[in-house]
N, CA, C and O atoms as CSV, one atom per row, in Angstrom:
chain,resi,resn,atom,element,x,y,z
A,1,UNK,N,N,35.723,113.413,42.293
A,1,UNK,CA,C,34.941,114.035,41.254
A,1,UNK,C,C,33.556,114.356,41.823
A,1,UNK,O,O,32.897,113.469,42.365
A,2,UNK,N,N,33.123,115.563,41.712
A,2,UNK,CA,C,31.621,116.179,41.713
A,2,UNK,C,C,30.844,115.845,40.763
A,2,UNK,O,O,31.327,116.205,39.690
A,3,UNK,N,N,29.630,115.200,40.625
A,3,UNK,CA,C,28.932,114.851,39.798
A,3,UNK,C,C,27.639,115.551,40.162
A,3,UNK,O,O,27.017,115.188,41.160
A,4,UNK,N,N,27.001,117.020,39.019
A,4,UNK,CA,C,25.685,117.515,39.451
A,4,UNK,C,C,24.896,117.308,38.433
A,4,UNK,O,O,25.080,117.633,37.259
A,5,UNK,N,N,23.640,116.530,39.106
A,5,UNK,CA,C,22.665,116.554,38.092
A,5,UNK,C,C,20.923,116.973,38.586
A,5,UNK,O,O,20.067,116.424,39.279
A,6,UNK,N,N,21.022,118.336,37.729
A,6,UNK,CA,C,19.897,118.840,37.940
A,6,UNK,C,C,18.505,118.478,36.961
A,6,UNK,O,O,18.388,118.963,35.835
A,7,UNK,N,N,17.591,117.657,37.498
A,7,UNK,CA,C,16.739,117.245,36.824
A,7,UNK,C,C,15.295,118.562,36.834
A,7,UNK,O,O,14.749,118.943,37.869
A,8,UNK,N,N,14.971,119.003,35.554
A,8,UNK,CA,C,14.205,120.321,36.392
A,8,UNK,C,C,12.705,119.723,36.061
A,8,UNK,O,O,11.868,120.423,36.632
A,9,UNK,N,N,11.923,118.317,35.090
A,9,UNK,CA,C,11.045,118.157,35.065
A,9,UNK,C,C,11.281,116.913,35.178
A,9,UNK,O,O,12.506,116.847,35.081
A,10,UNK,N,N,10.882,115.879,35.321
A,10,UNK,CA,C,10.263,114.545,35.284
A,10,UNK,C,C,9.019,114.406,35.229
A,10,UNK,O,O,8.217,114.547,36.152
A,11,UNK,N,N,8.679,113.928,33.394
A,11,UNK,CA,C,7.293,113.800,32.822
A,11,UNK,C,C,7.218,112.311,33.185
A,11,UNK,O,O,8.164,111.645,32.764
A,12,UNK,N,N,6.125,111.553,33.998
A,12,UNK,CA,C,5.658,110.223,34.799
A,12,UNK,C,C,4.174,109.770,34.152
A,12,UNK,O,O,3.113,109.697,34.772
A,13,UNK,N,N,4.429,109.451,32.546
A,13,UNK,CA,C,3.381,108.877,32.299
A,13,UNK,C,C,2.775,107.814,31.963
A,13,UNK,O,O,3.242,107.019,31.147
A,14,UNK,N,N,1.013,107.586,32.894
A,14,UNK,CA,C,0.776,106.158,33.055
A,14,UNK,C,C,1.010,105.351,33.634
A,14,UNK,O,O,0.678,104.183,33.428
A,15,UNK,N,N,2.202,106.146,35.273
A,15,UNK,CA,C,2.593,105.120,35.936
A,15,UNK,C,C,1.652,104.744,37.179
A,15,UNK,O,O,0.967,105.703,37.536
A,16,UNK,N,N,1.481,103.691,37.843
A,16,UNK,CA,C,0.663,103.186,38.501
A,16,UNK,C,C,1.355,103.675,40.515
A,16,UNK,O,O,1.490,102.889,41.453
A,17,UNK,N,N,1.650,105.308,40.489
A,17,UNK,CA,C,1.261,105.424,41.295
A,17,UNK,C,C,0.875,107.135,41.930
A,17,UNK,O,O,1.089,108.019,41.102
A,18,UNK,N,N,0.495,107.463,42.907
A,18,UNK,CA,C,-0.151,108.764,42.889
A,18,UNK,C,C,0.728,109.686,43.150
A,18,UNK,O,O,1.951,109.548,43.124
A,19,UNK,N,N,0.043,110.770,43.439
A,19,UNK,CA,C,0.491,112.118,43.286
A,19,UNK,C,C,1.268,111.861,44.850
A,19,UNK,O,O,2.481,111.814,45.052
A,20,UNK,N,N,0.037,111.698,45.967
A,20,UNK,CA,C,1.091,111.824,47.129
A,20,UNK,C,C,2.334,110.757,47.116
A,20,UNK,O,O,3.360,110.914,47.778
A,21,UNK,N,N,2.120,109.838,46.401
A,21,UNK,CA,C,3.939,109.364,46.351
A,21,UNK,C,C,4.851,110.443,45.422
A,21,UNK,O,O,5.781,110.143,44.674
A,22,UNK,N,N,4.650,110.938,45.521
A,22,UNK,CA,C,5.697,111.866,44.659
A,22,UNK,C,C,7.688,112.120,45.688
A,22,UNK,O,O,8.828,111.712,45.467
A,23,UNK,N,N,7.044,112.971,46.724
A,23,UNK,CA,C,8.518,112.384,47.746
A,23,UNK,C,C,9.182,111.443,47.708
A,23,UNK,O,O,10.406,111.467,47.584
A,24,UNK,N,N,8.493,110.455,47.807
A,24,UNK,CA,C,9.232,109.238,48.165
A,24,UNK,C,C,9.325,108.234,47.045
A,24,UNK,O,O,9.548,107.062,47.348
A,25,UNK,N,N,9.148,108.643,45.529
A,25,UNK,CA,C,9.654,108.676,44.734
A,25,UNK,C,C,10.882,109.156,44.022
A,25,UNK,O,O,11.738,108.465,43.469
A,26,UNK,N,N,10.826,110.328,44.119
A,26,UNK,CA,C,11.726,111.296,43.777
A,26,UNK,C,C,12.733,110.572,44.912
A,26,UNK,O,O,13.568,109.923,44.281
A,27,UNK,N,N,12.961,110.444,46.398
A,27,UNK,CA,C,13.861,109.900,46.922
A,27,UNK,C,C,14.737,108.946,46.298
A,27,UNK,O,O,15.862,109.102,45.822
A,28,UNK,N,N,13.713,107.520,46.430
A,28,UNK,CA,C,14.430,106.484,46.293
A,28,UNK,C,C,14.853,106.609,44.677
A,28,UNK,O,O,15.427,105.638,44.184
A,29,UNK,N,N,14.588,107.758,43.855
A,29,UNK,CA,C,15.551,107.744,42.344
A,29,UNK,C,C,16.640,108.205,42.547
A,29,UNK,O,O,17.649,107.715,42.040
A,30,UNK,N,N,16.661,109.367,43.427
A,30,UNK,CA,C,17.749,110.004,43.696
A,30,UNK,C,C,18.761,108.794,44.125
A,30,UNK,O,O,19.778,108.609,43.456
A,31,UNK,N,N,18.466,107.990,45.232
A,31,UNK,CA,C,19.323,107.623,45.983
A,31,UNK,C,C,19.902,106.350,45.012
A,31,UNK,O,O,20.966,105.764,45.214
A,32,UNK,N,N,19.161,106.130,44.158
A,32,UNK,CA,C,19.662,105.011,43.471
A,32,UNK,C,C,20.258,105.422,41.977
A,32,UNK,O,O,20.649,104.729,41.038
A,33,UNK,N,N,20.169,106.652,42.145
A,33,UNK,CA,C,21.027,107.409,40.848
A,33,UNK,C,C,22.824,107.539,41.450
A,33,UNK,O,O,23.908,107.217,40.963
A,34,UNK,N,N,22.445,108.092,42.556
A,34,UNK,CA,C,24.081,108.199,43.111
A,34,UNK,C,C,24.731,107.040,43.250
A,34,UNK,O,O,25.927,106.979,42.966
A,35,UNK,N,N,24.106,106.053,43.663
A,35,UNK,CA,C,24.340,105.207,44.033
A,35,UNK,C,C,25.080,104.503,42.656
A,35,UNK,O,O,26.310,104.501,42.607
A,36,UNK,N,N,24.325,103.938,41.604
A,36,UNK,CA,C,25.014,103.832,40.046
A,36,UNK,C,C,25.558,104.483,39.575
A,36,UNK,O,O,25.850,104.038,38.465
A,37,UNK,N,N,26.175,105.966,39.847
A,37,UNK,CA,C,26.831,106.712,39.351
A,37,UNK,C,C,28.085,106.873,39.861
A,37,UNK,O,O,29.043,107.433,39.329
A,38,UNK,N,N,27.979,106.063,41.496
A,38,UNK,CA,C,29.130,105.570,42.212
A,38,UNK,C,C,29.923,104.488,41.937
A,38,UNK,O,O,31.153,104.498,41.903
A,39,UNK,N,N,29.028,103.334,41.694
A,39,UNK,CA,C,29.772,102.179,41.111
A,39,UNK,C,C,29.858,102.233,39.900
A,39,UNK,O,O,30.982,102.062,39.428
A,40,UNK,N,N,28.535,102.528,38.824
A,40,UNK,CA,C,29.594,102.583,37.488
A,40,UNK,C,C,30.043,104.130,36.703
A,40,UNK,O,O,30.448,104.116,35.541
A,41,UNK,N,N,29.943,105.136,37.312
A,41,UNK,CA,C,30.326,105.724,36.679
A,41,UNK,C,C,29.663,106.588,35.303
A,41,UNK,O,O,28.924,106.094,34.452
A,42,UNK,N,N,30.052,107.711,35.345
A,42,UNK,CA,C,29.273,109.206,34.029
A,42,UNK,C,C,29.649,108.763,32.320
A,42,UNK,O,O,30.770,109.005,31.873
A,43,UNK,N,N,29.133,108.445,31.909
A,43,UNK,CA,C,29.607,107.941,30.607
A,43,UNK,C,C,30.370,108.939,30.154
A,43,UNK,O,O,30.182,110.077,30.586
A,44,UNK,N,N,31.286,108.693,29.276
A,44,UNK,CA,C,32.553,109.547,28.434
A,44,UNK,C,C,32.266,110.797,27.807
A,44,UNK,O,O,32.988,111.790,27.716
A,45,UNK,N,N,31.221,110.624,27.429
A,45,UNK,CA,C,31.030,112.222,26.743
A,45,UNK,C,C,30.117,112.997,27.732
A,45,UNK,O,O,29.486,113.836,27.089
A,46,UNK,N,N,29.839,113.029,28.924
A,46,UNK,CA,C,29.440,113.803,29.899
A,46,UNK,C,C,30.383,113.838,30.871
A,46,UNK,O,O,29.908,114.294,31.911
A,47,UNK,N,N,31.845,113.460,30.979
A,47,UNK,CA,C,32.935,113.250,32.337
A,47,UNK,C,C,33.360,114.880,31.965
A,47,UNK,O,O,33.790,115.462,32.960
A,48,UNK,N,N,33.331,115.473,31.089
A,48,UNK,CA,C,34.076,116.876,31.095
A,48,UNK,C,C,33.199,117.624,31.155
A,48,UNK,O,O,33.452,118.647,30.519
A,49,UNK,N,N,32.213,117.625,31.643
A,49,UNK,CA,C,30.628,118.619,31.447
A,49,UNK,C,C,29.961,118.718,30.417
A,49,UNK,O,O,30.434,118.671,29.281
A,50,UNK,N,N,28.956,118.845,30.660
A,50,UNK,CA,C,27.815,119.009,29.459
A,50,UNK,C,C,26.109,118.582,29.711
A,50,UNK,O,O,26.105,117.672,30.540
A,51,UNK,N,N,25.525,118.721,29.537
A,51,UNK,CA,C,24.024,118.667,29.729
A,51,UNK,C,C,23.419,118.304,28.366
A,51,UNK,O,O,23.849,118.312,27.213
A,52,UNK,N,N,22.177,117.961,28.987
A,52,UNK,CA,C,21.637,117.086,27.995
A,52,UNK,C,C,20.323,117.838,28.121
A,52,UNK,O,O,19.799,117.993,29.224
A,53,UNK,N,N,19.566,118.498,26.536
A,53,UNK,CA,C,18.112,119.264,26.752
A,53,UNK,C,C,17.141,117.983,27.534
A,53,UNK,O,O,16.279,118.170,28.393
A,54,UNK,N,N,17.440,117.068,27.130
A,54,UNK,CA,C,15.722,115.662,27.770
A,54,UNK,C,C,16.791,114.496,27.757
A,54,UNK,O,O,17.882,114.339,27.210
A,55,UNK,N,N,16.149,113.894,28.438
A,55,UNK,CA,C,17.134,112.096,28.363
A,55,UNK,C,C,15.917,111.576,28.776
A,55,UNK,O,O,15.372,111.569,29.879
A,56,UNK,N,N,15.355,110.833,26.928
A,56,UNK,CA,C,14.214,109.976,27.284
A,56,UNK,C,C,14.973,108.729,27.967
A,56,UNK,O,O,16.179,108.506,27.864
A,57,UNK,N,N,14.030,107.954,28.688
A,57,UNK,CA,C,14.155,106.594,29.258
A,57,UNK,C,C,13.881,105.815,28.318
A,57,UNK,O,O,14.810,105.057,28.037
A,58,UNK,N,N,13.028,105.711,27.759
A,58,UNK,CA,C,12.489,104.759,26.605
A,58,UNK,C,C,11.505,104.141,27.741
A,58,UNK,O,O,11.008,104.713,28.711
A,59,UNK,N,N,11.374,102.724,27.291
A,59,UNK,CA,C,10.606,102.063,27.769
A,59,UNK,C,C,11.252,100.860,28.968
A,59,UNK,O,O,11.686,99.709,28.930
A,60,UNK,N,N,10.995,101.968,30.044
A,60,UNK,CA,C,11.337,101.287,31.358
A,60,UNK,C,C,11.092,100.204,31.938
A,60,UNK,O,O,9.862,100.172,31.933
A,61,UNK,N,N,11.402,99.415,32.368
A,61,UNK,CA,C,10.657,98.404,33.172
A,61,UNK,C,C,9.858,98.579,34.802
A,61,UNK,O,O,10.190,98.262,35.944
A,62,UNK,N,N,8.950,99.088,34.340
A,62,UNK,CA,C,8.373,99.685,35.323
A,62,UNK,C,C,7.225,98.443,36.121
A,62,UNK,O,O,6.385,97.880,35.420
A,63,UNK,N,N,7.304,98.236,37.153
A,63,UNK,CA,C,6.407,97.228,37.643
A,63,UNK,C,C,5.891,97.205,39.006
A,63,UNK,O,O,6.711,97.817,39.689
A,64,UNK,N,N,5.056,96.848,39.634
A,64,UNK,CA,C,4.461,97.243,40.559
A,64,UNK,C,C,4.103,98.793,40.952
A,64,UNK,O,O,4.494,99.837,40.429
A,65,UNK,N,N,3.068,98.535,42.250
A,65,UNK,CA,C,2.601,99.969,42.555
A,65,UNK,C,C,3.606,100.484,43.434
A,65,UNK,O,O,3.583,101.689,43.687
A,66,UNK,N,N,4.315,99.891,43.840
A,66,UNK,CA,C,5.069,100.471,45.161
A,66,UNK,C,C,6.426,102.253,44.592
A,66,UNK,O,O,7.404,102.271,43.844
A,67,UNK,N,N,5.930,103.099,45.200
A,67,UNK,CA,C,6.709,104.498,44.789
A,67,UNK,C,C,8.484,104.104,45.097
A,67,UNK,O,O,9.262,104.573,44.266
A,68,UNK,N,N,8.959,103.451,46.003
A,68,UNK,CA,C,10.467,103.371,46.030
A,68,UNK,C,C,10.928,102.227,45.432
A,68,UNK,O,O,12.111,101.901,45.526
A,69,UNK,N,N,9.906,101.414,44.666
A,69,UNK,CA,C,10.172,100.638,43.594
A,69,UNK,C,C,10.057,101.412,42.298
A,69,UNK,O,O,10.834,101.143,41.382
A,70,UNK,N,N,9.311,102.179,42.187
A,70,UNK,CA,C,9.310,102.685,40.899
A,70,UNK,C,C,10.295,103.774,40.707
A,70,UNK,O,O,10.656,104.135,39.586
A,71,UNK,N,N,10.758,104.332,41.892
A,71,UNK,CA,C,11.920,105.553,42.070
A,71,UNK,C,C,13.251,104.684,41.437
A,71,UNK,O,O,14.103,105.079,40.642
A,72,UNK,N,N,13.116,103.471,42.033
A,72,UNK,CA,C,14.492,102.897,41.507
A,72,UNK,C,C,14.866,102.653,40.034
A,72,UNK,O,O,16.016,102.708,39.596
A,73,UNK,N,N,13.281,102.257,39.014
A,73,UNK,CA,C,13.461,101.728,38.112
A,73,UNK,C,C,13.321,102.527,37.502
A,73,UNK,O,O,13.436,102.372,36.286
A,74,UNK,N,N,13.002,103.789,38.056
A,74,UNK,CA,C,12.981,104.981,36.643
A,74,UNK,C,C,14.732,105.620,36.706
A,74,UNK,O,O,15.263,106.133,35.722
A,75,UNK,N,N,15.492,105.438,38.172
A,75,UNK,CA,C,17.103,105.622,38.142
A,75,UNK,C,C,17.349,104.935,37.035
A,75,UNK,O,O,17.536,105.426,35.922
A,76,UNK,N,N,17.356,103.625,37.362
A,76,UNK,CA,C,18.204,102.729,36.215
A,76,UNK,C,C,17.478,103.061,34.944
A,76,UNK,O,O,18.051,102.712,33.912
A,77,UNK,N,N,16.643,103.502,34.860
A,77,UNK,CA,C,16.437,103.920,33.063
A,77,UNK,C,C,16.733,105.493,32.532
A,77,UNK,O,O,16.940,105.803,31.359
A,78,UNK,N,N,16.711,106.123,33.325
A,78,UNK,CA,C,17.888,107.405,33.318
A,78,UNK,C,C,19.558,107.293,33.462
A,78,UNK,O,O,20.279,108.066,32.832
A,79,UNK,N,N,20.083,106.303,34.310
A,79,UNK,CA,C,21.742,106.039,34.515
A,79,UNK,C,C,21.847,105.474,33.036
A,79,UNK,O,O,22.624,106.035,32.264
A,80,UNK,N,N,21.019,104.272,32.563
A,80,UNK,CA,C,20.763,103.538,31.122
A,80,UNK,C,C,21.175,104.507,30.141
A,80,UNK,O,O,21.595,104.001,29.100
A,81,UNK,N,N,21.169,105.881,30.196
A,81,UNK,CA,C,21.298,107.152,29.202
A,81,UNK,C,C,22.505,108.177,29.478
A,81,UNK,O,O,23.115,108.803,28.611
A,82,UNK,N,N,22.765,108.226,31.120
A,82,UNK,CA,C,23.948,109.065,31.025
A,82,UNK,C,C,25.108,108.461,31.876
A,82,UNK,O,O,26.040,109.138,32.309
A,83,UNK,N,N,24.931,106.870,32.110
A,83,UNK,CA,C,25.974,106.351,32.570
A,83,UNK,C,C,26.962,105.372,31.830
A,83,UNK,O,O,26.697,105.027,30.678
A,84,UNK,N,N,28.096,104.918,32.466
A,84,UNK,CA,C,29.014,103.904,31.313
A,84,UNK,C,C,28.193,102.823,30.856
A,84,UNK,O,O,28.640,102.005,30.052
């Protein structure tokens, strides 16, 4: 199975880190989006296609300054919305 997910904005507010982490943010979400989407899997009503206009996170657990810590924890609060 092909799984595409095109994210075209990510609104980042209040988080405790800068603009030049932005790369290596965006990385380590990516990599930890596939990564949960490998082991658990597209939740049921997105396995036959479909898109979603916004998928708030809610209130993430967001902690520390570090950018491939925060890439990860904003994955798991996006997979939290379109995974099993």
């Amino acid at each position: 199975m092909t799984i595409k997910i095109h994210i075209e904005k990510l609104v980042l507010d209040g988080l405790p880190v800068q603009s030049h982490d932005g790369p290596e943010l965006r990385k380590a979400m990516a990599k930890e989006l596939v990564r949960l989407l490998a082991e658990g899997g597209l939740s049921p009503e997105l396995v036959g296609g479909g898109a979603y206009p916004d998928v708030p996170a809610g209130n993430a657990n967001i902690s520390g300054k570090n950018a491939t810590k925060v890439g990860r924890e904003i994955a798991r609060a996006v997979y939290g919305r379109i995974g099993k």
